[in-house]
C-alpha positions, 0 to 999 in steps of 0.5 A: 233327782239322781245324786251324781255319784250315783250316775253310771260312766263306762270305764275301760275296765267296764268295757273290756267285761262286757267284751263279747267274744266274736264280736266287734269290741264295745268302745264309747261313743268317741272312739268308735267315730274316729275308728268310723271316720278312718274308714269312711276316707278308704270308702270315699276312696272307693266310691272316687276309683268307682266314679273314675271306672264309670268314666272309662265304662262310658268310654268303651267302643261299641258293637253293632249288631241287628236289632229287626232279629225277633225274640218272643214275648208276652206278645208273641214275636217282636224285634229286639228294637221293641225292647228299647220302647222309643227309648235310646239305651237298654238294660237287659239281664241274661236270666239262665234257664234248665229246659223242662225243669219245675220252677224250683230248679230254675237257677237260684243265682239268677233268681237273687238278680231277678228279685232285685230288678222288679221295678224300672222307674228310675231307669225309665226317668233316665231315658233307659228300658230294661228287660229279661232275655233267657233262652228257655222256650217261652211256653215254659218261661211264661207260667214262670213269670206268672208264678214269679210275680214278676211284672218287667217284661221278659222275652226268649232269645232261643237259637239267637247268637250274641250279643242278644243271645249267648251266654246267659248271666250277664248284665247288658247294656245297648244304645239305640241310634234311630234303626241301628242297635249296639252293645256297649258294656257286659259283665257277669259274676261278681259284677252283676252284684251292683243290681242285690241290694241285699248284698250292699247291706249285708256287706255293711253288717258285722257279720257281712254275708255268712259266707266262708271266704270272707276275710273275717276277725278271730272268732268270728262266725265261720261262715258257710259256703257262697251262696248258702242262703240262695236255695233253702228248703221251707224251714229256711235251711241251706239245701242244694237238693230236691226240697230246695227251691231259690230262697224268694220262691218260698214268698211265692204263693203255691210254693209248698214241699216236694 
């Protein structure tokens, strides 16, 4: 048996030696949970003003628009009432797309959406569909999907105006009303982040993203510009350039240097 003079206690001049720079200050047990405590009130906080933006999300006017106009699928032409599947409300995302462009050069931002949105089961146990809409021709966005490994469905709205069509990079969201279709709520940017879940997680880290505009403790790793993990070359280096591709595509069987 240990003699208790012998048993190992962490002092404050303990932990101030094994402070490492740039790093997060090492402290016991105690006061970490009251440090972590502290911030769990600013999150619920948080998560409180979300629910309260949510209510007011539900309570916006909505568009009605025609939903027998056609977009083309994997079947061929379809109404956009189609996509809804006998369901009464539809999420799309509105994936950017380059004409006669490899796969490589599809848009890497989209690509971080795509990723993130390969399964609906929970959106279908709720009474919701969800597709992709892009405009690019879909003899060209078929081999895509294939060679992405995505099983959602996907449809061209090429030549289409909003709210199917339109710009693309948005969240989008539709309710049905027997024949008749609307747009409820879009959003872009930063807003569509609700869909990375890998950017949640980060953002729990230490080191949050690795990005430069990061508001970030002295010391800390500087960061590199946004986005610098969502085209990589093979050896997983940022590269904005022809040996690049969107960082999932390296996942992706066939995907080899340039």
């Amino acid at each position: 048996m240990r003699h208790p003079e012998d048993t190992m206690t962490t002092t404050h001049d303990d932990q101030t030696a094994a402070a490492l720079p740039g790093r997060p200050p090492v402290v016991d047990q105690a006061t970490w949970q009251a440090a972590r405590d502290e911030l769990l009130l600013r999150e619920k906080a948080h998560t409180r003003e979300g629910d309260a933006i949510a209510a007011a999300r539900r309570r916006l006017p909505m568009v009605e628009f025609d939903g027998t106009a056609e977009v083309v699928g994997a079947d061929g032409p379809v109404p956009f009432l189609d996509l809804f599947q006998g369901r009464d409300e539809l999420v799309v995302y509105k994936h950017m797309w380059h004409d006669d462009t490899p796969h490589q050069g599809q848009c890497y931002g989209c690509t971080t959406a795509a990723w993130h949105l390969q399964d609906a089961s929970y959106l279908n146990a709720r009474g919701v569909s969800f597709a992709f809409l892009t405009e690019g021709r879909w003899e060209e966005v078929a081999p895509f999907v294939e060679f992405m490994g995505y099983t959602q469905p996907w449809y061209s709205v090429r030549g289409l105006p909003e709210p199917i069509g339109g710009e693309m990079g948005y969240l989008t969201c539709y309710l049905r009303e027997g024949e008749r279709t609307f747009l409820t709520y879009s959003t872009t940017g930063r807003g569509c982040e609700r869909v990375n879940a890998s950017m949640g997680l980060l953002d729990m880290t230490p080191y949050g993203r690795g990005e430069v505009w990061e508001d970030k403790p002295e010391g800390w790793p500087e960061g590199r510009a946004a986005c610098w993990s969502w085209k990589t070359d093979a050896d997983g280096e940022p590269t904005w350039g022809r040996t690049g591709r969107p960082t999932p595509q390296w996942t992706r069987p066939g995907a080899t240097r340039l």
